[in-house]
MDTraj code that builds the backbone (N, CA, C; nanometers):
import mdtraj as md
import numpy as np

residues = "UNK UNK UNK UNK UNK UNK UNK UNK UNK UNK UNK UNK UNK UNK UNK UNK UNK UNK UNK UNK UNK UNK UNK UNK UNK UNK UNK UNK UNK UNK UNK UNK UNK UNK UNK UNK UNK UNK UNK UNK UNK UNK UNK UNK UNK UNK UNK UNK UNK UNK UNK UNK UNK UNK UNK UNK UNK UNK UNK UNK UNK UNK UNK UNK UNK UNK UNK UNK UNK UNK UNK UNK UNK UNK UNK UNK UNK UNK UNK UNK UNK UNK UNK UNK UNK UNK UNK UNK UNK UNK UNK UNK UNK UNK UNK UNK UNK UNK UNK UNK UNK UNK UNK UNK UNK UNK UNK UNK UNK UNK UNK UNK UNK UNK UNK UNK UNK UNK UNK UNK UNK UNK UNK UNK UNK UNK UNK UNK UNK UNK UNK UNK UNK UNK UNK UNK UNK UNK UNK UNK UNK UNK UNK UNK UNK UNK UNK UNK UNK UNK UNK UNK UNK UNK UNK UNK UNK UNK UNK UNK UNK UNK UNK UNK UNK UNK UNK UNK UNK UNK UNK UNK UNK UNK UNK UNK UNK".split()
xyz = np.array([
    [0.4494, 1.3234, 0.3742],
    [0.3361, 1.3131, 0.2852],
    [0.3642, 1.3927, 0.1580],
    [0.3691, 1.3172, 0.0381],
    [0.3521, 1.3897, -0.1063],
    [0.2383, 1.3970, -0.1621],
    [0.1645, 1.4525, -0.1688],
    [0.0594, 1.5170, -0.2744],
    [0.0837, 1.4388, -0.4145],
    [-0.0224, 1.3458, -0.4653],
    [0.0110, 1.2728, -0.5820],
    [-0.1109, 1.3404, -0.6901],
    [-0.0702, 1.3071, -0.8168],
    [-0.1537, 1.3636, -0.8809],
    [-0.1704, 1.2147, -0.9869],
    [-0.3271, 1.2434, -1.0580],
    [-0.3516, 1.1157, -1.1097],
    [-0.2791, 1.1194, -1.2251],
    [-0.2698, 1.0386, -1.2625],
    [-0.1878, 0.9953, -1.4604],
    [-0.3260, 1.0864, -1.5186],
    [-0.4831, 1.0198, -1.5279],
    [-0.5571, 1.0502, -1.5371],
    [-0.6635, 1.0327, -1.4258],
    [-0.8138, 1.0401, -1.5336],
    [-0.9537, 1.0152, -1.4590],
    [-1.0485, 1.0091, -1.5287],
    [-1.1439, 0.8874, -1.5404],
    [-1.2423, 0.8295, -1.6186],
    [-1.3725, 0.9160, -1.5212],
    [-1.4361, 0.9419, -1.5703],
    [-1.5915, 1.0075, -1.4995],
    [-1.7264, 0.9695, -1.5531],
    [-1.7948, 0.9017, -1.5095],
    [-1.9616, 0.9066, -1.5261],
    [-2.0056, 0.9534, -1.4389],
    [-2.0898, 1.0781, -1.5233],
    [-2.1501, 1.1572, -1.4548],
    [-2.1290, 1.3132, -1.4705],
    [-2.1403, 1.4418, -1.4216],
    [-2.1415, 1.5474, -1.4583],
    [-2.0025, 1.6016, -1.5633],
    [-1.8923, 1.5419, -1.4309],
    [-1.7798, 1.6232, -1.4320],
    [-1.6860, 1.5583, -1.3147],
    [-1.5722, 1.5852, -1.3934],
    [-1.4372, 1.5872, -1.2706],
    [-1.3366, 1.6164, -1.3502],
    [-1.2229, 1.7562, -1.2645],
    [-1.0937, 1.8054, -1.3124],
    [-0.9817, 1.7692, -1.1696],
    [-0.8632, 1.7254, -1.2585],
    [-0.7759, 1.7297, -1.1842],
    [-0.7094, 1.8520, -1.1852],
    [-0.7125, 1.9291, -1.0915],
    [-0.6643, 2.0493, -1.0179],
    [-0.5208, 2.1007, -1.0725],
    [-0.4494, 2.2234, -1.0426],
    [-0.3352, 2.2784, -1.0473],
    [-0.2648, 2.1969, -0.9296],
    [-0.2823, 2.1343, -0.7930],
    [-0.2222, 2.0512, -0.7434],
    [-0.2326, 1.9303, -0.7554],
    [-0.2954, 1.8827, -0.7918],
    [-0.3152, 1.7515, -0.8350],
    [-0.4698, 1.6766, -0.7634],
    [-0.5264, 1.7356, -0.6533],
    [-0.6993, 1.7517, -0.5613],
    [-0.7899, 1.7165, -0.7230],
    [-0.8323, 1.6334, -0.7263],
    [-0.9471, 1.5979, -0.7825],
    [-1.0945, 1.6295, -0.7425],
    [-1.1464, 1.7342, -0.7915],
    [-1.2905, 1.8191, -0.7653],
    [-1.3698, 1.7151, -0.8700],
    [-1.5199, 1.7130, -0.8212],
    [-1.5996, 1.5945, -0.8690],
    [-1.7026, 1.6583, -0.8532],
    [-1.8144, 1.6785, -0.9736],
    [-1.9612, 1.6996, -0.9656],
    [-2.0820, 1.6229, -1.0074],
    [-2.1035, 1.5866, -0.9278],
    [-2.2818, 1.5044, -0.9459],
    [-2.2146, 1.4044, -1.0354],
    [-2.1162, 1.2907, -1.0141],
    [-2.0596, 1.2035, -1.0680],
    [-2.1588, 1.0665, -0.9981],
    [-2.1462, 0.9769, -1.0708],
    [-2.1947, 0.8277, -1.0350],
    [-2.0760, 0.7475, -1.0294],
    [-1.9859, 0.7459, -1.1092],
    [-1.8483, 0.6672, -1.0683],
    [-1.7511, 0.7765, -1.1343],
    [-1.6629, 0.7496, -1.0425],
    [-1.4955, 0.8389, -1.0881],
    [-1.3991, 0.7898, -1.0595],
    [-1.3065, 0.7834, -1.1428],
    [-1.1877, 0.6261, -1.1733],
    [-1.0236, 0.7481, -1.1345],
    [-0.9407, 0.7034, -1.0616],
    [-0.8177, 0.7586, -1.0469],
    [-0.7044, 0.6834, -1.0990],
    [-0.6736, 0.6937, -1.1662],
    [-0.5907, 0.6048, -1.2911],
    [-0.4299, 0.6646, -1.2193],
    [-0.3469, 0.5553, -1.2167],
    [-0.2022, 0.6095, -1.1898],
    [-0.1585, 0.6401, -1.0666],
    [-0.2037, 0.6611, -0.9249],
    [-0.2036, 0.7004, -0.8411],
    [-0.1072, 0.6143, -0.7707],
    [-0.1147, 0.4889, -0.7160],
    [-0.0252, 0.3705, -0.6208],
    [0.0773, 0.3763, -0.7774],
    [0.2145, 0.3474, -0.6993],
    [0.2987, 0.3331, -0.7710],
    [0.4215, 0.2557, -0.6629],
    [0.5258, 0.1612, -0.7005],
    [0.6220, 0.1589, -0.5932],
    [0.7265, 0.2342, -0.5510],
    [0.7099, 0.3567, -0.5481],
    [0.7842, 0.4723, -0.4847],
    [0.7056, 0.4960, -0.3333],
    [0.5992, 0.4760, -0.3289],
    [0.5328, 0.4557, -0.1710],
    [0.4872, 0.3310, -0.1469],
    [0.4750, 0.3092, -0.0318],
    [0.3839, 0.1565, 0.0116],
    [0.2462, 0.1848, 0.0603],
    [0.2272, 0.3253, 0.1156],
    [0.0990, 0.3122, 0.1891],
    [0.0929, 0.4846, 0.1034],
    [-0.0673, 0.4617, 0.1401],
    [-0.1264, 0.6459, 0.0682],
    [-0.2310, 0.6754, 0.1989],
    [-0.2433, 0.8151, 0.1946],
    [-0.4163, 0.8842, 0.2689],
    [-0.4803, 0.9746, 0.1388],
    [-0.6049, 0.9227, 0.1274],
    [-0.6800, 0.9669, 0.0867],
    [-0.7555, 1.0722, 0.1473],
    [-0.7633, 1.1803, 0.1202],
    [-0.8811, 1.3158, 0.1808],
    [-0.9450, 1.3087, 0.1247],
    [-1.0825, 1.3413, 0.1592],
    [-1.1752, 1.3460, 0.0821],
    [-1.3210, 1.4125, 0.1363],
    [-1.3903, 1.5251, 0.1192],
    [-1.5002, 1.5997, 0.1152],
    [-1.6176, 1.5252, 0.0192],
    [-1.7641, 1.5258, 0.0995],
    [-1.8384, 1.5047, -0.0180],
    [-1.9859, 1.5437, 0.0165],
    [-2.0575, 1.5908, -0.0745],
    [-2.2185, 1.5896, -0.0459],
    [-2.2946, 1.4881, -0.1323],
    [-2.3793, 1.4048, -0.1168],
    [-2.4445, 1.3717, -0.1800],
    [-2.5743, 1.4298, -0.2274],
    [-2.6693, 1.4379, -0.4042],
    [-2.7419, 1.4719, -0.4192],
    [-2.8676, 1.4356, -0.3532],
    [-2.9058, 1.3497, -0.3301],
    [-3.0109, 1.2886, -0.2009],
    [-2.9760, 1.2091, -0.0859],
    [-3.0177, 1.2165, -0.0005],
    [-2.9987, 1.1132, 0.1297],
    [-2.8766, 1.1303, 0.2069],
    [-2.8617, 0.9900, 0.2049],
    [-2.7363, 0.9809, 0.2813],
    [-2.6664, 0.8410, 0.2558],
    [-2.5528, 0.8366, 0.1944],
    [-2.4807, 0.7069, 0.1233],
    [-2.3240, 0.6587, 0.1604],
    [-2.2878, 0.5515, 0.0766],
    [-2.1625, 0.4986, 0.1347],
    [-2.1108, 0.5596, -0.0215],
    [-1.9561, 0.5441, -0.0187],
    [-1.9326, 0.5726, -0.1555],
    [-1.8245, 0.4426, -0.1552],
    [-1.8966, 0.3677, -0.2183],
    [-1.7411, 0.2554, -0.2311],
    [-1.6234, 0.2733, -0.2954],
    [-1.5337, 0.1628, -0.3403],
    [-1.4391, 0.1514, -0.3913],
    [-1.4054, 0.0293, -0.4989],
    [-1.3434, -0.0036, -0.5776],
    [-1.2750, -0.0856, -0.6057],
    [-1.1603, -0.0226, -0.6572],
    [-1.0801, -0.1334, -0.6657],
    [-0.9009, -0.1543, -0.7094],
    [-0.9015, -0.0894, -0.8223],
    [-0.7999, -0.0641, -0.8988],
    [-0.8000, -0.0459, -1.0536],
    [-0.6260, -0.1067, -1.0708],
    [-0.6537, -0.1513, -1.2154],
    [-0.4859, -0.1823, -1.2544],
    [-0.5179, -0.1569, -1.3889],
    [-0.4276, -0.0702, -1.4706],
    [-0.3732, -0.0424, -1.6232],
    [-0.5761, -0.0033, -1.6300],
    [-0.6407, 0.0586, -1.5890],
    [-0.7170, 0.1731, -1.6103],
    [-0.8286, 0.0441, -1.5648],
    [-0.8648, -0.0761, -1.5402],
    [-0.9499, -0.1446, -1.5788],
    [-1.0060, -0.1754, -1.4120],
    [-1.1242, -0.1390, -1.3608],
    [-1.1271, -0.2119, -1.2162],
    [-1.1415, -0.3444, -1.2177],
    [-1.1129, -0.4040, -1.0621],
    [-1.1091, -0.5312, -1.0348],
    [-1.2431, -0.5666, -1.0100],
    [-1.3018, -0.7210, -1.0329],
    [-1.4306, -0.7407, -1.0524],
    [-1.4557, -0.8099, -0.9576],
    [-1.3881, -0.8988, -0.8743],
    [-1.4590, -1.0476, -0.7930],
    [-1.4592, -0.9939, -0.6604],
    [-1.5228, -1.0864, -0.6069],
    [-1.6128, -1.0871, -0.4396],
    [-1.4854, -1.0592, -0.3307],
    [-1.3993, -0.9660, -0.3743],
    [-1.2265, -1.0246, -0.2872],
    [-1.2619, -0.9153, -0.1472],
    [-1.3731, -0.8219, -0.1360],
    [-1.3548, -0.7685, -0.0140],
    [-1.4464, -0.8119, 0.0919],
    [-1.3711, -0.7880, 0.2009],
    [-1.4404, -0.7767, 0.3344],
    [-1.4325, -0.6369, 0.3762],
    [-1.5125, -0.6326, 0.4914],
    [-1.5148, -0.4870, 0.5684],
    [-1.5673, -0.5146, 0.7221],
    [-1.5400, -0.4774, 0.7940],
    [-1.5840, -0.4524, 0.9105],
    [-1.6051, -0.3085, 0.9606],
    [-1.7169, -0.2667, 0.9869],
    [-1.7654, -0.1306, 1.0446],
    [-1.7933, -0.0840, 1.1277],
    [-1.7832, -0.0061, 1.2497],
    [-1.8291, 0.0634, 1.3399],
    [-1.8943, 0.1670, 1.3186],
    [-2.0473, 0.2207, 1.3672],
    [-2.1167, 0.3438, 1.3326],
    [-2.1538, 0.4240, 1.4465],
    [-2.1530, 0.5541, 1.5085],
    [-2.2258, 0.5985, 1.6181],
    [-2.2653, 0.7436, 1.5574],
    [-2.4104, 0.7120, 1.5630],
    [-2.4771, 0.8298, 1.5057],
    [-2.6171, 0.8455, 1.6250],
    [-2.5552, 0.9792, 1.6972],
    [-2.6728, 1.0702, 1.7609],
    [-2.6612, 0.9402, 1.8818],
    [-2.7675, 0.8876, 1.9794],
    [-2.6922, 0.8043, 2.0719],
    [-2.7150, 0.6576, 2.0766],
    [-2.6808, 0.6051, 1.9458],
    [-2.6772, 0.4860, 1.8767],
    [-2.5189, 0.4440, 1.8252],
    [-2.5172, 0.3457, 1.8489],
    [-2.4096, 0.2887, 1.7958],
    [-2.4057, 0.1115, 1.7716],
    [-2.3567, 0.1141, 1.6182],
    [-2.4039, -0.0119, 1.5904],
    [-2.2699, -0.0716, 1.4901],
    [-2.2671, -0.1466, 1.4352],
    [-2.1925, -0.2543, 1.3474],
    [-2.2203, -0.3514, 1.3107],
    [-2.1016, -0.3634, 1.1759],
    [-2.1789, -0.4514, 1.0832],
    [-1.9999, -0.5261, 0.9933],
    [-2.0498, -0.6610, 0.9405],
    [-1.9237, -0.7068, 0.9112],
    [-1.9918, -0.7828, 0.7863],
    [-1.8860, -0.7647, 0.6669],
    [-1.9545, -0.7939, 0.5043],
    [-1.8329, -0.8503, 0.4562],
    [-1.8812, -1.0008, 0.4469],
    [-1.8046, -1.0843, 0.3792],
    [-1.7840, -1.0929, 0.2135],
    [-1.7304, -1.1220, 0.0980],
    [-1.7247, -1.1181, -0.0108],
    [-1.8009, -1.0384, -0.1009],
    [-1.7504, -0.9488, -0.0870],
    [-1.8295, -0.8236, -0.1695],
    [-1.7302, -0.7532, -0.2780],
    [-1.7817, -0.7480, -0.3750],
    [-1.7668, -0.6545, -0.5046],
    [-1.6858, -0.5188, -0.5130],
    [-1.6808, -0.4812, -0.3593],
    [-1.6606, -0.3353, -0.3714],
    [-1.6541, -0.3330, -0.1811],
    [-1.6328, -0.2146, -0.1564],
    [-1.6024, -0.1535, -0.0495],
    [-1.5888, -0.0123, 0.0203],
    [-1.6159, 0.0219, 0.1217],
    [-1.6254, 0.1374, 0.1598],
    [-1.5128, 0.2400, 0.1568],
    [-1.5466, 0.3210, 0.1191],
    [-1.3929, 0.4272, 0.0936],
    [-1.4226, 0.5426, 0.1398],
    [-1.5763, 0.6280, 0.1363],
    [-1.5974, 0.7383, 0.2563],
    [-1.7991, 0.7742, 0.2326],
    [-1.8008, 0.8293, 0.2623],
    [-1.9757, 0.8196, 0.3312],
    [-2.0056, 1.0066, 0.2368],
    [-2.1111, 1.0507, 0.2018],
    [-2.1960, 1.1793, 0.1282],
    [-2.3107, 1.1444, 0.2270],
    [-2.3440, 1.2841, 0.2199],
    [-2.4605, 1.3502, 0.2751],
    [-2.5547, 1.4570, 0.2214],
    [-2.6474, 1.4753, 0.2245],
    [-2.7400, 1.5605, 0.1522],
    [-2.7670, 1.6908, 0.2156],
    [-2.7250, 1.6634, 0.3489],
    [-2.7785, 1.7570, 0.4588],
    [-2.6531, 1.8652, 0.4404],
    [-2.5042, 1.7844, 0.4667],
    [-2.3933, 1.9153, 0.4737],
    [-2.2622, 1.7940, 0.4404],
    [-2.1683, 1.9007, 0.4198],
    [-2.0649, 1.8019, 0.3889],
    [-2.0059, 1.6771, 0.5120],
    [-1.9539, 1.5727, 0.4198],
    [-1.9115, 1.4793, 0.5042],
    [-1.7447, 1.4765, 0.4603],
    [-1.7010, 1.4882, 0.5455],
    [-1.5243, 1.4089, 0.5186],
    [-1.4558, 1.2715, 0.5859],
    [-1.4013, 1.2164, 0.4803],
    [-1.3233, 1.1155, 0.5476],
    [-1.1349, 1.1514, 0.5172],
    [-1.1121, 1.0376, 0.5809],
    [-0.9658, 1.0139, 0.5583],
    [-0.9459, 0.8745, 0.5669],
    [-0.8777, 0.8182, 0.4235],
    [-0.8751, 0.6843, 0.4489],
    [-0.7062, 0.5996, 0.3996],
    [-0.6636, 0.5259, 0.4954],
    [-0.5401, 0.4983, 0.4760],
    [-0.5533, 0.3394, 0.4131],
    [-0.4932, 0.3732, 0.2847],
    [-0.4477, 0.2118, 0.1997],
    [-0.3346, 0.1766, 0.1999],
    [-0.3068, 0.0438, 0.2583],
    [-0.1264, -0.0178, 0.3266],
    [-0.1226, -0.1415, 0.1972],
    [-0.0423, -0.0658, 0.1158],
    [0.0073, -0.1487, 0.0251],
    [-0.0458, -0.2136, -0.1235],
    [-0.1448, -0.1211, -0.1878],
    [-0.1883, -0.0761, -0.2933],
    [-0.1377, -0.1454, -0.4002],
    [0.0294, -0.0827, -0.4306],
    [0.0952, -0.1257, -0.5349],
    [0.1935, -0.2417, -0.5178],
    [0.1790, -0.3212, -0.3891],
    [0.2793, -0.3891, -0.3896],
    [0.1577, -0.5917, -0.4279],
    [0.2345, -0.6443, -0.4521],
    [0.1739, -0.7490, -0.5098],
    [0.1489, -0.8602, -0.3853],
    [0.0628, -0.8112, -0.3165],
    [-0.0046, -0.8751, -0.2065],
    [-0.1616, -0.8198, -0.1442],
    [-0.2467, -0.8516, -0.0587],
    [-0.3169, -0.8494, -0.0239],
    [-0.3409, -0.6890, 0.0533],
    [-0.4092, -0.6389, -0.0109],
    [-0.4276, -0.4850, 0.0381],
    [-0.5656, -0.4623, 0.1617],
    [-0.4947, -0.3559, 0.2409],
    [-0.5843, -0.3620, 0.3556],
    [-0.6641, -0.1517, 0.3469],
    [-0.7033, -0.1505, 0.4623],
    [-0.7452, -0.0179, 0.4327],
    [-0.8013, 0.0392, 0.5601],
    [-0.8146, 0.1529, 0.6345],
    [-0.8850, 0.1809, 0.7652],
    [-0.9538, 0.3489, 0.6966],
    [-1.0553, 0.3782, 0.6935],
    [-1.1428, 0.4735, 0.6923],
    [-1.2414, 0.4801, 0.7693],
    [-1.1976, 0.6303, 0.7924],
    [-1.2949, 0.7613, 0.9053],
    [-1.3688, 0.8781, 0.8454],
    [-1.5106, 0.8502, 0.8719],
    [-1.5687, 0.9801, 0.8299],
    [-1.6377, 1.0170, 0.9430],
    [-1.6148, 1.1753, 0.9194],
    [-1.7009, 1.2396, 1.0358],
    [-1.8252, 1.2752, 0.9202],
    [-1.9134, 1.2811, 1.0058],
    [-2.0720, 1.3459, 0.9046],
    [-2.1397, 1.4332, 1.0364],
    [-2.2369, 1.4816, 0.9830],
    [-2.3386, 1.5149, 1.0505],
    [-2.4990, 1.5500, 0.9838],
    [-2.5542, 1.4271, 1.0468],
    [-2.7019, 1.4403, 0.9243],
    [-2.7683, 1.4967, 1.0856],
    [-2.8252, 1.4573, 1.2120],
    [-2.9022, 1.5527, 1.3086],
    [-2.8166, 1.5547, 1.3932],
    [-2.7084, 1.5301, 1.4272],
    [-2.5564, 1.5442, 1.5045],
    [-2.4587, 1.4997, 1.4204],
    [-2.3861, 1.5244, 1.5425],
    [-2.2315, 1.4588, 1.5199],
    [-2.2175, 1.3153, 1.4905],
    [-2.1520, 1.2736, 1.3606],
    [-2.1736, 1.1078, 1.3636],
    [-2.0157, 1.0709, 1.3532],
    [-2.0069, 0.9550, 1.3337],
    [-1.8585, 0.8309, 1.2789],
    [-1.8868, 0.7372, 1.2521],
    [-1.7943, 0.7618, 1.1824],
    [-1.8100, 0.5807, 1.0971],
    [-1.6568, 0.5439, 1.0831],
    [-1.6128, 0.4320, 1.1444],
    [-1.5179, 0.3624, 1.1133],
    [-1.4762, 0.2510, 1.0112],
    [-1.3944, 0.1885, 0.9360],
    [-1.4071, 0.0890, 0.8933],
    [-1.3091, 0.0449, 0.8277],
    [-1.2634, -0.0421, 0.8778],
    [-1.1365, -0.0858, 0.8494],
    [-1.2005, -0.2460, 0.7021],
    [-1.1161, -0.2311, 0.6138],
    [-1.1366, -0.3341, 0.4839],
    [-1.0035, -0.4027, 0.4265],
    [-1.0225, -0.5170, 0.3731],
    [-0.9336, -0.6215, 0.3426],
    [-0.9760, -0.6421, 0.2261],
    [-0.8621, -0.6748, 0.0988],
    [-0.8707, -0.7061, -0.0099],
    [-0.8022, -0.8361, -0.0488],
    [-0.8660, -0.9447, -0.0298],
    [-0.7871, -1.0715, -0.0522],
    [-0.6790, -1.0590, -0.1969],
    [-0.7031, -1.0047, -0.2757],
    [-0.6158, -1.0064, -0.4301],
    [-0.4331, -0.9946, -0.4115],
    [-0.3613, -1.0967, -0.4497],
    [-0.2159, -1.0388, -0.4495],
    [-0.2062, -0.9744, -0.5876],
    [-0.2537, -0.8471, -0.5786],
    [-0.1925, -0.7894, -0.7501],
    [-0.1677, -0.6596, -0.6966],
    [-0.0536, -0.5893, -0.7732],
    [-0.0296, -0.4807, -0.6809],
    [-0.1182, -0.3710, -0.8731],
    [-0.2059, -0.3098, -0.7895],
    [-0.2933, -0.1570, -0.8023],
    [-0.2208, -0.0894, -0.8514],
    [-0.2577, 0.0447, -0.9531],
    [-0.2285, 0.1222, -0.9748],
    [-0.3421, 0.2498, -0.9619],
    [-0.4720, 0.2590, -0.9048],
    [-0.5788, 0.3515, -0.9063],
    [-0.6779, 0.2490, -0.8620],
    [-0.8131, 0.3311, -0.8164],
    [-0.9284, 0.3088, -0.7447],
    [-1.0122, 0.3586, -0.8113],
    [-1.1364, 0.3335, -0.8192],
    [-1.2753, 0.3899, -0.8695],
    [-1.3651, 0.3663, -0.7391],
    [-1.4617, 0.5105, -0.7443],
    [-1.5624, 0.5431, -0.6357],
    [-1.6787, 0.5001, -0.7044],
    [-1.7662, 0.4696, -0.6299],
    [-1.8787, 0.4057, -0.6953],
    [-1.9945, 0.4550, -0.5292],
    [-2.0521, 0.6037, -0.5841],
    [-2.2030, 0.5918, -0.4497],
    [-2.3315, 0.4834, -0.5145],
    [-2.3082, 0.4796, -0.3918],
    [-2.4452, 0.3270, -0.3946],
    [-2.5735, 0.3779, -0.4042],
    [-2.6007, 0.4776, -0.3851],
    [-2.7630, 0.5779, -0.4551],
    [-2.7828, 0.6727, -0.5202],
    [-2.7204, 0.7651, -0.5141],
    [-2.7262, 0.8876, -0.6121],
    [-2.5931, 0.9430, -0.6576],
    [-2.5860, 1.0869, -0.7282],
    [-2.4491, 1.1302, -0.7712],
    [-2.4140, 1.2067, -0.6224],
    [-2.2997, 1.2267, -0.6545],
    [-2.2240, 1.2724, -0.5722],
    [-2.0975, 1.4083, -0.5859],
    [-2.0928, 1.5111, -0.5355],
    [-1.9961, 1.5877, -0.5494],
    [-1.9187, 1.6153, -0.3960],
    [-1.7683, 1.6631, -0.4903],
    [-1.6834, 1.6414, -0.3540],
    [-1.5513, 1.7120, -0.3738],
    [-1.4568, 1.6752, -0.3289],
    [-1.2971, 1.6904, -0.3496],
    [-1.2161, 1.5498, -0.2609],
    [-1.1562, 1.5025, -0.3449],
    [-1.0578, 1.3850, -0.3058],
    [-0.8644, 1.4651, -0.3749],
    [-0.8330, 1.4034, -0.2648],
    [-0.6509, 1.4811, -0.2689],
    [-0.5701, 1.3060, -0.2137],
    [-0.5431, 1.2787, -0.2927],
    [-0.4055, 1.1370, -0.2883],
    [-0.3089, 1.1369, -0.2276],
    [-0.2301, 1.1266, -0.0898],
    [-0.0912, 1.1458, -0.0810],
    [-0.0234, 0.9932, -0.0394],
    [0.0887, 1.0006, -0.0825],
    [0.1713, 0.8961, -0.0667],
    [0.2729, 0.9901, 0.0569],
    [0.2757, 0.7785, 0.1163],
    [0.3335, 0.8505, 0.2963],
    [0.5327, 0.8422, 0.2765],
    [0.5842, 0.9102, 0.3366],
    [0.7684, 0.8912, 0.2814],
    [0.7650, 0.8113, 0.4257],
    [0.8743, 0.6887, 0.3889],
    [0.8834, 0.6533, 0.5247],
    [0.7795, 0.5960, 0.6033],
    [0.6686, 0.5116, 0.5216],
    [0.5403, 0.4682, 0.6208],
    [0.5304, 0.3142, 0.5886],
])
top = md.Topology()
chain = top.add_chain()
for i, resn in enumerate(residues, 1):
    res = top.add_residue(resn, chain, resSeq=i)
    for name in ("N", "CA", "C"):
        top.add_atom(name, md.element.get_by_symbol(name[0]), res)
traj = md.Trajectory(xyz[None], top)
């Protein structure tokens, strides 16, 4: 695993610095763009990522980015698994705009880790993300996502679906994956 650092980062919303290692810290942002990141020196990356949300409790999506600009059309799916407190449920979302990339909370921090297989290469990109949370227990959320597009990526933009959001996201590209 290498620690990648962005080219840049577009921000709406408070704030976001890319770090002395390259960890991207984010405050009360509404979207935050990672410009430069997939490159073909790796095939697959993990994303870390910490976050609270300012109210509630939310998804934080994703889309693609190439040469700074995100991708616009209906190209994702997702399939989800959820078990929160002693419920457990799922859900499967055909042609959508955007996609899940890790979950904020209002209550305490949430983290995920999410692995993207093949980003920069000029085919159809896939993705599996895990967040642990805890809003009145222990929760998970699974969710593995598909990106019909053959264009190979160079960066992602987060997009929470209700309020701003603060956090820390860290990029690594896998050697050998």
């Amino acid at each position: 695993m290498v620690l990648l650092t962005p080219t840049s980062i577009d921000v709406v919303g408070t704030s976001a610095t890319i770090g002395a290692n390259g960890s991207v810290e984010f405050t009360a942002i509404t979207e935050l763009s990672l410009n430069g990141i997939f490159s073909s020196e790796y095939d697959n990356y993990m994303l870390v990522s910490w976050a609270v949300a300012s109210t509630g409790d939310q998804a934080v999506l994703a889309r693609m980015r190439l040469s700074e600009v995100p991708e616009s059309g209906s190209n994702y799916t997702l399939q989800q698994l959820s078990a929160q407190s002693t419920v457990v449920s799922g859900v499967t979302l055909t042609s959508q705009t955007a996609a899940s990339m890790f979950r904020a909370s209002a209550t305490q921090r949430t983290g995920s880790t999410t692995f993207i297989y093949g980003p920069a290469l000029a085919q159809p990109t896939a993705w599996r993300q895990v967040t642990a949370e805890g809003l009145s227990s222990a929760g998970i959320i699974e969710a593995a996502v598909t990106h019909s597009v053959s264009t190979a990526y160079d960066g992602v933009t987060f997009i929470p679906t209700a309020s701003s959001v603060s956090g820390l996201v860290s990029v690594y590209g896998l050697v050998g994956a």
